[in-house]
N, C-alpha and C positions, 0 to 999 in steps of 0.2 A: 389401441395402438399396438402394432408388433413389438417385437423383442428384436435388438439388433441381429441376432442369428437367423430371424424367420425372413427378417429382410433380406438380408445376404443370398439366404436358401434362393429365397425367390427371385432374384435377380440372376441369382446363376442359371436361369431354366435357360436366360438367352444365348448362354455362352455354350461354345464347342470347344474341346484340345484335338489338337492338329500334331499327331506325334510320330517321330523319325522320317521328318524331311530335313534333309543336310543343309547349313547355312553357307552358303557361298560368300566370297571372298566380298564383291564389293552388292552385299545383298540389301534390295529391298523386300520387305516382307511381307509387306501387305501388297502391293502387284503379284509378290509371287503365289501368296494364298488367294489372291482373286482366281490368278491362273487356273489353279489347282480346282477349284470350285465352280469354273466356268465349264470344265469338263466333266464334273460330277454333275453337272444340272445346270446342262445348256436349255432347257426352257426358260430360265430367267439368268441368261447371260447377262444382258444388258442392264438388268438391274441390281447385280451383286454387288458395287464399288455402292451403292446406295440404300444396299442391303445391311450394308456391314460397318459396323460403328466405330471399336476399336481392334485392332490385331495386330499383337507384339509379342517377341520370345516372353519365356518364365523363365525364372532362377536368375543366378550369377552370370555372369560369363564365363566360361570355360578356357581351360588351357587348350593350348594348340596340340596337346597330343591327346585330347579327351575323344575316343569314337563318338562317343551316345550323342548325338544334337539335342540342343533342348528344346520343350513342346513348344509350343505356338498355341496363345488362345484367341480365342475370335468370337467377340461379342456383335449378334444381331441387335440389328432393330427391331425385327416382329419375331418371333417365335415362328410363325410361318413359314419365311425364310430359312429358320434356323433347320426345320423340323424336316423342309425340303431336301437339305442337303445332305441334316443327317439319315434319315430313310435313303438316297441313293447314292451314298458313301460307298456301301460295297459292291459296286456295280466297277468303280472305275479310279479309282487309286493309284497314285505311283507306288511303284515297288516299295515295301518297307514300309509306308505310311498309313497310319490307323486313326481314326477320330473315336475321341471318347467324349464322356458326358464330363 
């Protein structure tokens, strides 16, 4: 049996951060990270919203004079998906925004 940490480890292999994209006033956020993904890897447009598990800010929420937006994570379904998007990540990004592991 694992140790709670090896499980974690390994569940994190699904997840991506999605960081410095600005939160908009009346935002949704999982449309807006489909968006953003739909352009990084329009070969599976159609299957992103089906790709993607969970996707929601990190941390607290911020005061309204905070610049920094906070990350965005985004848990896959397959690793395939995951692995898709991270490989053509830096092809096609909005401005400022960078996906980490």
């Amino acid at each position: 049996m694992q140790r709670p940490d090896e499980q974690e480890s390994y569940w994190r292999r699904w997840n991506l951060k999605l960081l410095g994209v600005p939160k908009a006033a009346q935002e949704n956020v999982h449309l807006e990270v489909i968006k953003i993904c739909q352009v990084i890897l329009p070969s599976i447009e159609d299957k992103l919203a089906d790709a993607t598990d969970i996707i929601h800010r990190l941390g607290k929420r911020q005061h309204a004079g905070d610049p920094r937006p906070r990350g965005i994570i985004l848990r896959f379904v397959s690793r395939v998906s995951r692995d898709g998007v991270w490989k053509a990540e830096e092809l096609q990004l909005p401005e400022g925004a960078r996906l980490a592991v």
